[in-house]
PyMOL commands that place a pseudoatom at each C-alpha (Angstrom):
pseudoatom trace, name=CA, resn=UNK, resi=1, chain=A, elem=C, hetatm=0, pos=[-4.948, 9.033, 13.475]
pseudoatom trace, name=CA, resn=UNK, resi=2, chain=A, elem=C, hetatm=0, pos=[-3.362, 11.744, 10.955]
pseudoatom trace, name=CA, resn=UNK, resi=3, chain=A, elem=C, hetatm=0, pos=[-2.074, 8.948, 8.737]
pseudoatom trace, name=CA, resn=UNK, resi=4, chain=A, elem=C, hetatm=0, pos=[-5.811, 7.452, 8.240]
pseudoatom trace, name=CA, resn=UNK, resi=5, chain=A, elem=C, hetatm=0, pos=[-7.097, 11.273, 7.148]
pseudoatom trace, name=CA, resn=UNK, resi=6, chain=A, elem=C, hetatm=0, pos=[-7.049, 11.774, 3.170]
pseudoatom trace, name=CA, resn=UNK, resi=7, chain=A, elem=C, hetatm=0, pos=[-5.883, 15.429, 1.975]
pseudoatom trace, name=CA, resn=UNK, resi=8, chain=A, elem=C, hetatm=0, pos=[-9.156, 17.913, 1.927]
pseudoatom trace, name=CA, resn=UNK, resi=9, chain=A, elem=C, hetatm=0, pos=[-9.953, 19.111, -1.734]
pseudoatom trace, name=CA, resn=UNK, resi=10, chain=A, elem=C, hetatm=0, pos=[-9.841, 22.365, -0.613]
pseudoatom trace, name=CA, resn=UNK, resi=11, chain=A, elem=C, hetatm=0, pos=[-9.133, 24.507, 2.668]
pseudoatom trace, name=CA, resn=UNK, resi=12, chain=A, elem=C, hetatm=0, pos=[-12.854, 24.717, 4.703]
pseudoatom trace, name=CA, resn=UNK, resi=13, chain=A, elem=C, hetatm=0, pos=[-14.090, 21.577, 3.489]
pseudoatom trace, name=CA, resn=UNK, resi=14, chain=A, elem=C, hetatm=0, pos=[-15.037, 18.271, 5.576]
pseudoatom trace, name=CA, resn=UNK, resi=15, chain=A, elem=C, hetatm=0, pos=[-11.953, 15.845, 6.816]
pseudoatom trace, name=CA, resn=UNK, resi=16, chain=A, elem=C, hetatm=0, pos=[-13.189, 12.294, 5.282]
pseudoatom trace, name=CA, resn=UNK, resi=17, chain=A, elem=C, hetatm=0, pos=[-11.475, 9.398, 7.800]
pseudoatom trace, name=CA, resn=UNK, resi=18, chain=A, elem=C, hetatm=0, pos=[-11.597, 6.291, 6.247]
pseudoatom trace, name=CA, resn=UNK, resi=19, chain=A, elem=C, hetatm=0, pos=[-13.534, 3.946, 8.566]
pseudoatom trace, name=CA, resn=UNK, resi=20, chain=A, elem=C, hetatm=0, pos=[-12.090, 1.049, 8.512]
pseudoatom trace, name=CA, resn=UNK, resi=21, chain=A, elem=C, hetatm=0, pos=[-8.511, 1.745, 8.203]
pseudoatom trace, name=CA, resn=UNK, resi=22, chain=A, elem=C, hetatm=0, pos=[-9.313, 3.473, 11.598]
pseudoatom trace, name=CA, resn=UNK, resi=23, chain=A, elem=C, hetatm=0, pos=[-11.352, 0.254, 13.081]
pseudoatom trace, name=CA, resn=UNK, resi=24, chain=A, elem=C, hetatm=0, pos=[-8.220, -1.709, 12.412]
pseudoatom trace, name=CA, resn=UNK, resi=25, chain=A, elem=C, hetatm=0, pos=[-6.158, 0.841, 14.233]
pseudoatom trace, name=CA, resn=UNK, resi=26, chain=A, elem=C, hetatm=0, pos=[-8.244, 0.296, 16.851]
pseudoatom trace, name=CA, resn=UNK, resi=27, chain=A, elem=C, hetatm=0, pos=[-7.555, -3.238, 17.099]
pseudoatom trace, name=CA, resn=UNK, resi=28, chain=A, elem=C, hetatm=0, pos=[-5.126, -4.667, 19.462]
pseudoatom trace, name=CA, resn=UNK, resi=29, chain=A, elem=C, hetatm=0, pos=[-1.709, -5.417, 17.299]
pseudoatom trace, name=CA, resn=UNK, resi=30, chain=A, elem=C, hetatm=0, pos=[-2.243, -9.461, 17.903]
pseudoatom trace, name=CA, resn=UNK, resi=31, chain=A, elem=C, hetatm=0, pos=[-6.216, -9.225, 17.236]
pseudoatom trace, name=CA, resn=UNK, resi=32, chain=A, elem=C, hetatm=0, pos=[-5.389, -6.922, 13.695]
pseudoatom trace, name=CA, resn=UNK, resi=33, chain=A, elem=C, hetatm=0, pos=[-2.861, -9.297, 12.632]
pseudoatom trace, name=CA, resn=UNK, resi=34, chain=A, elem=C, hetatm=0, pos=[-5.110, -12.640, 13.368]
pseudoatom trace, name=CA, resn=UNK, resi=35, chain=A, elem=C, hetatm=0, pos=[-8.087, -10.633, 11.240]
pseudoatom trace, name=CA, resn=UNK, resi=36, chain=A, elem=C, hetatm=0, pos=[-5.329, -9.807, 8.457]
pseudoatom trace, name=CA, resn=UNK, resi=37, chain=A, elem=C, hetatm=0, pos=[-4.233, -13.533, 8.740]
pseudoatom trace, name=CA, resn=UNK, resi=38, chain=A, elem=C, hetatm=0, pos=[-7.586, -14.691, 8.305]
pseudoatom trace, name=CA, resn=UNK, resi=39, chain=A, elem=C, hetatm=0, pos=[-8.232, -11.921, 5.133]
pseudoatom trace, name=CA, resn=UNK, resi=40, chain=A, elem=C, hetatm=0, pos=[-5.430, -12.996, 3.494]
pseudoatom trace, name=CA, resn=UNK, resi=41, chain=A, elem=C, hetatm=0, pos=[-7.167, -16.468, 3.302]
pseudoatom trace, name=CA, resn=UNK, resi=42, chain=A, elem=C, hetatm=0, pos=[-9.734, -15.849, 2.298]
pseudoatom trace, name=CA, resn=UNK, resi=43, chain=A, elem=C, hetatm=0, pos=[-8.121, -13.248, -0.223]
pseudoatom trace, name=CA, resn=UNK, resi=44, chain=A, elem=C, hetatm=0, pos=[-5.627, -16.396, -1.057]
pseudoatom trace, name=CA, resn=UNK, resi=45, chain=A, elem=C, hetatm=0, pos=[-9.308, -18.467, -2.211]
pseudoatom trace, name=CA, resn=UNK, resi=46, chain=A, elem=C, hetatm=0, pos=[-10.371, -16.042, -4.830]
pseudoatom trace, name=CA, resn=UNK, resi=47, chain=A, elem=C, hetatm=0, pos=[-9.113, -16.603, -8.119]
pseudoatom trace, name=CA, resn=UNK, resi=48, chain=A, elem=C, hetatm=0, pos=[-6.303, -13.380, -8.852]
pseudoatom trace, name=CA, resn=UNK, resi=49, chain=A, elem=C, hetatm=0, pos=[-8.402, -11.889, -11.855]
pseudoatom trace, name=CA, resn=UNK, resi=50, chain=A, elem=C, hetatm=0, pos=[-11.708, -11.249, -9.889]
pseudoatom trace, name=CA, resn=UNK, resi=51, chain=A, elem=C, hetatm=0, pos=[-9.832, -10.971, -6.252]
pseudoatom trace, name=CA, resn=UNK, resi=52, chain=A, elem=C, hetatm=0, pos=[-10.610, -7.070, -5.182]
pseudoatom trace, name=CA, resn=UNK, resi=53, chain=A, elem=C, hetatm=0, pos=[-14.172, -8.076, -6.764]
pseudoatom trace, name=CA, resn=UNK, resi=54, chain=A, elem=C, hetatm=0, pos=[-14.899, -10.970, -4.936]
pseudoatom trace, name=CA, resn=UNK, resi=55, chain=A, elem=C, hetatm=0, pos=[-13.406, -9.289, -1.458]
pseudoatom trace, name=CA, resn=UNK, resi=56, chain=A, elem=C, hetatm=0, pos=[-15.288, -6.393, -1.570]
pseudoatom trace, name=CA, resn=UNK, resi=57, chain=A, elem=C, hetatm=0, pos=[-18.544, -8.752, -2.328]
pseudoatom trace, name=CA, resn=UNK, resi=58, chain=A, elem=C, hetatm=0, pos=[-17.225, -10.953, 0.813]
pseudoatom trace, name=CA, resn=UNK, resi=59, chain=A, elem=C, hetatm=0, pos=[-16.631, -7.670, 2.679]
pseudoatom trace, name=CA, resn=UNK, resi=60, chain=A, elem=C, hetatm=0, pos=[-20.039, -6.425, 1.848]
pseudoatom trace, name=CA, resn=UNK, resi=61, chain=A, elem=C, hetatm=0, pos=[-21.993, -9.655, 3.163]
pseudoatom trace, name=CA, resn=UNK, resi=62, chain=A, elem=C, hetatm=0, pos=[-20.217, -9.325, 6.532]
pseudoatom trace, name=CA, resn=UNK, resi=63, chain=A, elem=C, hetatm=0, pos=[-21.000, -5.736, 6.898]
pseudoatom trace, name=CA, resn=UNK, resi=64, chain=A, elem=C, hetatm=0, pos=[-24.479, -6.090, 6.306]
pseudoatom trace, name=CA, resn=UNK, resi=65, chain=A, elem=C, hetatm=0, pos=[-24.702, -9.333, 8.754]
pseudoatom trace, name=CA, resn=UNK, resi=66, chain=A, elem=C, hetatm=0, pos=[-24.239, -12.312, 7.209]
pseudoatom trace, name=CA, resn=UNK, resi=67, chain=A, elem=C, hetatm=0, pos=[-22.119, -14.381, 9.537]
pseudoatom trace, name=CA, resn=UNK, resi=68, chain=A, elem=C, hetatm=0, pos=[-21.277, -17.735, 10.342]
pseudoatom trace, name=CA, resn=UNK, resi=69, chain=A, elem=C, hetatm=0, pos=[-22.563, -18.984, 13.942]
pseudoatom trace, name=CA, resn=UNK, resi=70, chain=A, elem=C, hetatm=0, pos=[-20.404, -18.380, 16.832]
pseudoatom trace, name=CA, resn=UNK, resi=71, chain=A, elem=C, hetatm=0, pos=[-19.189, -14.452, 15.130]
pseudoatom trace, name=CA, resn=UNK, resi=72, chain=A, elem=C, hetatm=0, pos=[-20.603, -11.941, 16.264]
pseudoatom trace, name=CA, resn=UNK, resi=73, chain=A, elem=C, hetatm=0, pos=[-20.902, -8.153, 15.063]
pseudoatom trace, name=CA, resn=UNK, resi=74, chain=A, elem=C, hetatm=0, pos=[-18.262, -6.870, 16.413]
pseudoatom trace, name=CA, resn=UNK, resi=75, chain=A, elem=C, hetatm=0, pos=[-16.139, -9.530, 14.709]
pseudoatom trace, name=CA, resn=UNK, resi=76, chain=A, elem=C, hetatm=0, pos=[-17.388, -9.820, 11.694]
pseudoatom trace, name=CA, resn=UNK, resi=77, chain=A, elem=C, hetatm=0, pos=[-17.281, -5.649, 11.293]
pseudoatom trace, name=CA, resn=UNK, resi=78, chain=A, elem=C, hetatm=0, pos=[-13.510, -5.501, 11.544]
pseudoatom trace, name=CA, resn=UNK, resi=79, chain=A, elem=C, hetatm=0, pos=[-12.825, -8.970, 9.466]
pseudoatom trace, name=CA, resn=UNK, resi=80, chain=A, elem=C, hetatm=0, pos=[-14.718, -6.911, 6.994]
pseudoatom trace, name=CA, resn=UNK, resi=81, chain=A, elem=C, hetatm=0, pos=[-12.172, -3.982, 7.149]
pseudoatom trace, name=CA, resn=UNK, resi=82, chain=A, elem=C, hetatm=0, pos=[-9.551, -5.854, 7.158]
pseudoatom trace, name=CA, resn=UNK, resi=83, chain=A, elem=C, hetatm=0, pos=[-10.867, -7.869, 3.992]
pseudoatom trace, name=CA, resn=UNK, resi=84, chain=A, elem=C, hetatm=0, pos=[-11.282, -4.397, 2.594]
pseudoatom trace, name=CA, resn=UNK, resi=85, chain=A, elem=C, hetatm=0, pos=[-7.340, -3.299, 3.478]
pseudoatom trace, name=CA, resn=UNK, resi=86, chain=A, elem=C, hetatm=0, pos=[-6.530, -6.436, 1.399]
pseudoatom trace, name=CA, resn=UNK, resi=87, chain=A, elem=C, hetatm=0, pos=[-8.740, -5.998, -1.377]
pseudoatom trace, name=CA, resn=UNK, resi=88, chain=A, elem=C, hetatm=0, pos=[-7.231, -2.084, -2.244]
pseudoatom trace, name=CA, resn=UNK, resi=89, chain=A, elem=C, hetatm=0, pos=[-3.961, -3.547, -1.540]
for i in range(1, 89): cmd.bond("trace and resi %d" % i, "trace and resi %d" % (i + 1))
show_as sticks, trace
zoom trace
């Protein structure tokens, strides 16, 4: 978990954990690398100019619900993290 912490600005201030970097984490190793698989699709089907652009968009949608039938929240919270991990690269 120490790796996913970013360096405080100053000593006494709040420890910011990025959130999805620690989702994936969670993930058991074959389950991350099927939802990186399945990022790096979808990251493969935007054009290379407007790629972290169109990710984050496509990141955004899933976060906020929109999902195709049959994936539920759960799935479509961490395909959204991962799509994110891609799209900072």
């Amino acid at each position: 978990m120490e790796s996913l912490r970013r360096p405080a600005a100053q000593a006494g201030t709040a420890e910011i954990i990025d959130f999805d970097e620690a989702l994936l984490a969670a993930c058991p190793p074959e389950l991350r690398q099927d939802l990186m698989t399945e990022a790096s699709m979808l990251a493969d089907a935007c054009s290379a100019d407007d790629r972290p652009q169109e990710l984050e968009a496509i990141a955004r949608s899933l976060s906020d619900g929109a999902r195709q039938a049959g994936m539920g929240r759960a799935r479509a919270r961490r395909l959204a993290a991962a799509i994110r991990s891609i799209a900072r690269g």
